[in-house]
C-alpha positions as CSV (number, residue, x, y, z in Angstrom):
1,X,26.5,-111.1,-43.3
2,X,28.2,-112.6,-39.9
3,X,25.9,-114.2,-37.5
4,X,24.6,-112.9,-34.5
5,X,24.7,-115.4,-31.5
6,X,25.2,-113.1,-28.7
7,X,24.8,-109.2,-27.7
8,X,28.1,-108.9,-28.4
9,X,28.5,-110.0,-31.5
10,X,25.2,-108.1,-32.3
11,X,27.0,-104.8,-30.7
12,X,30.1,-105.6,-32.6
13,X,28.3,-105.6,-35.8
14,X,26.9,-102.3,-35.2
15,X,29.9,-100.7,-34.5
16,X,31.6,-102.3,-37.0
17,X,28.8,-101.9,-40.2
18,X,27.5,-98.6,-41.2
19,X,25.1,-99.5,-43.8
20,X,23.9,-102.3,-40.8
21,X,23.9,-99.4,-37.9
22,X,21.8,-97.3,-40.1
23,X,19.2,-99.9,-41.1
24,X,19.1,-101.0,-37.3
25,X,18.4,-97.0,-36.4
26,X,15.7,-96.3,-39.1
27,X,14.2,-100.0,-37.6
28,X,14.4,-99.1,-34.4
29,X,14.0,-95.0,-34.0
30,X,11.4,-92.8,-35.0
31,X,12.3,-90.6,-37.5
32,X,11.8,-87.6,-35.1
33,X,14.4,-89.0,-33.1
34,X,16.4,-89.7,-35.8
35,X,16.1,-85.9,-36.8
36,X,16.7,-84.4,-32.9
37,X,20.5,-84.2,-33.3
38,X,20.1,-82.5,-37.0
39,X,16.8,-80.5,-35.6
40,X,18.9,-79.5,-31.8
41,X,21.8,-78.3,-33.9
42,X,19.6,-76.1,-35.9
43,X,17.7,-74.6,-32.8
44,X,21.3,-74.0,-31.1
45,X,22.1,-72.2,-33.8
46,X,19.0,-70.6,-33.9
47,X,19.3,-69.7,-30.1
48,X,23.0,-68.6,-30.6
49,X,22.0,-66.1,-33.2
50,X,19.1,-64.9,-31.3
51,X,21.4,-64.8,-28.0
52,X,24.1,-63.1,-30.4
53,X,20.8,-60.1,-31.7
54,X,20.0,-59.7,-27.8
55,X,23.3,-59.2,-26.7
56,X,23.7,-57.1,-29.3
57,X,20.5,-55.0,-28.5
58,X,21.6,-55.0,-25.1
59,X,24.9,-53.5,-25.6
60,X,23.3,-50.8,-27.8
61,X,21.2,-49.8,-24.7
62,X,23.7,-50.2,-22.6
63,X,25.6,-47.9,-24.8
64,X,22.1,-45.4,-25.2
65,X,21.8,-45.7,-21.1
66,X,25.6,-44.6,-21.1
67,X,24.8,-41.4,-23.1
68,X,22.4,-41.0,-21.0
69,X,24.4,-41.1,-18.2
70,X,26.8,-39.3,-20.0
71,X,24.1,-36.5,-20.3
72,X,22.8,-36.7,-16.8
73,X,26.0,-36.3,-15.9
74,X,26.2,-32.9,-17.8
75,X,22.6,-31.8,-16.5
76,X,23.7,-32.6,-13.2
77,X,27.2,-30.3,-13.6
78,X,24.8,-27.4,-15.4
79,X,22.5,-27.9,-12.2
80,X,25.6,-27.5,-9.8
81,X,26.5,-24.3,-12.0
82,X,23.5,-23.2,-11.5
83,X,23.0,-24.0,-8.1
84,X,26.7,-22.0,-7.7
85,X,25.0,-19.0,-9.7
86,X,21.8,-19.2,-7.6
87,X,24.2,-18.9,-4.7
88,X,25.4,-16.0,-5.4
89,X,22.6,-14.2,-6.5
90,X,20.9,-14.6,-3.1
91,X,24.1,-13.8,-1.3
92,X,23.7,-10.3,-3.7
93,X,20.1,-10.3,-3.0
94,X,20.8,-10.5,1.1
95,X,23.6,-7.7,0.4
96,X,20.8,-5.6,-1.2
97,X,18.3,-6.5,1.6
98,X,20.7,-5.4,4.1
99,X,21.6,-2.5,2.0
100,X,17.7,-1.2,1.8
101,X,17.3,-2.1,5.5
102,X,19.8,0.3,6.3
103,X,18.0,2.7,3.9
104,X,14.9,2.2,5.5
105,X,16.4,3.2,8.5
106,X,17.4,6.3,7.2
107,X,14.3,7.2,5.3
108,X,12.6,6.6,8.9
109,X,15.1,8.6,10.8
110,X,13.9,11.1,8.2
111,X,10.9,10.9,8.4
112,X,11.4,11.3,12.6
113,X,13.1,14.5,12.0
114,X,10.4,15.4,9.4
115,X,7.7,14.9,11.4
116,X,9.9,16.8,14.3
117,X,10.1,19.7,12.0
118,X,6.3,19.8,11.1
119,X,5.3,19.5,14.7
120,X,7.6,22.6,14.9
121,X,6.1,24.1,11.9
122,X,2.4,23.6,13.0
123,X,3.8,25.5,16.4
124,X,5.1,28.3,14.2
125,X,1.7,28.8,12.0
126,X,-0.2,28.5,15.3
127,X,1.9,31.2,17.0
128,X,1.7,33.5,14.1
129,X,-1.5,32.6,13.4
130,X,-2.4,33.9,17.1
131,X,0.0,37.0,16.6
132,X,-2.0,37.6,13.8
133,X,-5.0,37.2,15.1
134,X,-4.1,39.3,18.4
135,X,-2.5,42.0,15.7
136,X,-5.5,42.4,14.0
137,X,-7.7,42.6,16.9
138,X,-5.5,45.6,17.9
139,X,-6.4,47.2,14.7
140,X,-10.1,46.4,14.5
141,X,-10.2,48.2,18.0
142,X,-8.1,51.0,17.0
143,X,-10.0,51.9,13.9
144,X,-13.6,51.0,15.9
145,X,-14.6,54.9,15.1
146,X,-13.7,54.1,11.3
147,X,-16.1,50.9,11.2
148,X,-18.6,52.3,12.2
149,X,-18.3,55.4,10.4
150,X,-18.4,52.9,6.9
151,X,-21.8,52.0,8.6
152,X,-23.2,55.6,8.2
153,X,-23.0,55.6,12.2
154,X,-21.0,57.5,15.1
155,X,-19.0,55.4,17.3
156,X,-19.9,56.1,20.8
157,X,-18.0,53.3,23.3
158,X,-16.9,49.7,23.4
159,X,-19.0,47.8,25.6
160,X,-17.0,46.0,28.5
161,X,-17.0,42.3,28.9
162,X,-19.3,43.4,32.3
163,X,-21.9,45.1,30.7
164,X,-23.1,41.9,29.1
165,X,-24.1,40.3,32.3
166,X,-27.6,41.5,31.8
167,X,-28.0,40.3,28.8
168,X,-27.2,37.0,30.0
169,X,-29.2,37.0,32.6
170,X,-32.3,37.4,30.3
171,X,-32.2,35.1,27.9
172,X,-30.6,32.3,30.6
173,X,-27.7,31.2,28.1
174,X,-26.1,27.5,28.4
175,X,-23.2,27.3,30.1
176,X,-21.2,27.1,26.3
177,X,-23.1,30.2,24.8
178,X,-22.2,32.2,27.6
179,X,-18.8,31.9,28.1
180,X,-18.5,32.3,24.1
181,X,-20.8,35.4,23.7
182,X,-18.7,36.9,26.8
183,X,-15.3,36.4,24.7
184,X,-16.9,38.1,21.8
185,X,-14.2,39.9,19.9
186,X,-15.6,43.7,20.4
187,X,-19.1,44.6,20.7
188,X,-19.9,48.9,20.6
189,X,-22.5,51.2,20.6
190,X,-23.0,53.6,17.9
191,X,-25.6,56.3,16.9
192,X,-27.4,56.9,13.8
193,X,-28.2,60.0,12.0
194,X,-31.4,59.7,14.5
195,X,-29.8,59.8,17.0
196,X,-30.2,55.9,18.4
197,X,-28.3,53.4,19.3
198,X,-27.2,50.6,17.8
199,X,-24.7,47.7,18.4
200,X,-22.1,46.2,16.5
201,X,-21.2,43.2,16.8
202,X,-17.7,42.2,15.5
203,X,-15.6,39.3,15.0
204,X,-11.9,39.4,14.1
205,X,-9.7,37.1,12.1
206,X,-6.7,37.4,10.0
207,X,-9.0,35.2,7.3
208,X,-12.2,35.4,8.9
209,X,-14.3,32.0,7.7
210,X,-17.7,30.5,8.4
211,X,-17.1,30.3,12.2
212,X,-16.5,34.5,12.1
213,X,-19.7,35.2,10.3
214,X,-21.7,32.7,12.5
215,X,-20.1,34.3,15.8
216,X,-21.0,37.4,14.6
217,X,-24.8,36.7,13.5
218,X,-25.1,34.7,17.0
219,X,-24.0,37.4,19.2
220,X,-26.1,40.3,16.8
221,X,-29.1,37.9,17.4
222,X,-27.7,37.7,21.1
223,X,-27.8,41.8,21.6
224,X,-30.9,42.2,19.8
225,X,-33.0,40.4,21.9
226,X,-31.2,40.8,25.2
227,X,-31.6,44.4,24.8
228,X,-34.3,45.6,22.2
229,X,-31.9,47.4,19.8
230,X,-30.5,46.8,16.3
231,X,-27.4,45.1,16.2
232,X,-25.5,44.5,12.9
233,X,-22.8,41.6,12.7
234,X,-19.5,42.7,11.5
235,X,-16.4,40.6,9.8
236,X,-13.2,42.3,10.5
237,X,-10.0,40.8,8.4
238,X,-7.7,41.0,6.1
239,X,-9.2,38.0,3.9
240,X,-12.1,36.3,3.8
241,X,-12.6,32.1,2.9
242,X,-15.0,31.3,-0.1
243,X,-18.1,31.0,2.7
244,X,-17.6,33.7,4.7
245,X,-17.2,36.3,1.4
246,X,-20.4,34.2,0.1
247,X,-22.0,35.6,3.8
248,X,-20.5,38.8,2.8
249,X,-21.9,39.0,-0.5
250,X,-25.0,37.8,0.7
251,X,-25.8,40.7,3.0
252,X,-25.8,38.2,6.2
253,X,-22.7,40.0,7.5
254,X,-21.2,43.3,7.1
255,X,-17.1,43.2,5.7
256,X,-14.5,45.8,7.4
257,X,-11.2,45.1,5.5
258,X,-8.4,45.3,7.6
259,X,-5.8,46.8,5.3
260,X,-1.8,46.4,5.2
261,X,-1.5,50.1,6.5
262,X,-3.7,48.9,9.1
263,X,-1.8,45.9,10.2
264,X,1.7,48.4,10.5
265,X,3.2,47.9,14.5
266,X,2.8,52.0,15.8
């Protein structure tokens, strides 16, 4: 063994000596730092291998995130095909709105010329309602001998509108049941087999309903006790509603059925 004088010859030693380095080390290190450089090897290879797993892992999501993509992508092109498709349904479904607009603008130009033609309609059944009416008013009078004949009576006049002034008079009427008893369809006098008057009063309609037979009970009730005499309500017309053929069949009213031969223009 050389001796050691100065640090360089103790430095000269070491370098020089292995089997004197490594006794110097043991004697001078601890043995943890004598097992860093073995232990730092082994954790840098640890941490390369774990570095080398999460990069690994990393690249496998980055390859899952670019299927994903890769399928977003696709959604996104569906969506835009869709959004194309959805297009041009409303563009159809605007062609169709239009296309009922205009419809509906025909339907209601229809319905204009509808309603024209029911307004024309209603003037129609009114007028020949009235010529109805009128016609078999002309009848009733011209067969007034024949009605009251079917009463077991003798027709002796038709009383003029005039002649029911008096009657008026007496039992002070309302401004309403005067002018309406006055525009009584036919009122006239007949005799019985005794030889005394009575009155008929009679009411006209094509189809005679409730308002006939109450008209005609009114203004019988009217004559009767203007003037002290029996009056009888009559129903001329060619049909009769369900209430006024129920006042028929009750009795309330008396029925003279205007017939078809009747009704004939002389």
């Amino acid at each position: 063994m050389p001796l050691i004088n100065t640090t360089t010859d103790l430095i000269q030693l070491l370098e020089e000596n292995e089997e004197f380095r490594q006794a110097v080390r043991h004697h001078v290190l601890t043995d943890e730092l004598i097992q860093l450089p073995e232990r730092f090897a082994k954790f840098a290879a640890d941490q390369l291998r774990f570095n080398q797993q999460v990069n690994q892992r990393f690249d496998g999501m980055d390859q899952r995130l670019d299927g994903m993509d890769q399928r977003f992508d696709k959604m996104d092109q569906r969506f835009d095909r869709m959004d194309q498709r959805f297009d041009r349904m409303d563009q159809r479904f605007d062609k169709m709105d239009q296309r009922f607009d205009r419809m509906d603008q025909r339907f209601d130009k229809m319905d204009q010329r509808f309603d024209r033609m029911d307004q024309r309609f209603d003037r129609m059944d009114r007028n020949i309602g009235s010529i109805k009416a009128g016609h078999a008013l002309i009848s009733t009078e011209r067969n007034a001998a024949l009605i009251a004949d079917l009463l077991d009576l003798e027709w002796q006049r038709t009383v003029k509108q005039h002649e029911l002034l008096p009657i008026i008079r007496t039992l002070q009427f309302s401004r309403s049941e005067r002018t309406s008893f006055l525009q009584a369809d036919l009122i006239m006098v007949a005799v019985d087999g005794d030889g005394i008057d009575r009155y008929l009063a009679v009411e006209v309609s094509f189809t005679a309903d409730r308002r006939d037979t109450d008209r005609a009970i009114r203004n019988a009730d009217f004559l009767q006790r203007g003037t002290a005499l029996q009056a009888i309500p009559v129903i001329a017309s060619v049909y009769n509603d369900r209430d006024a053929q129920r006042m028929v069949d009750g009795g309330q009213v008396r029925w003279f059925k205007i017939t078809d031969q009747m009704m004939e223009v002389h």
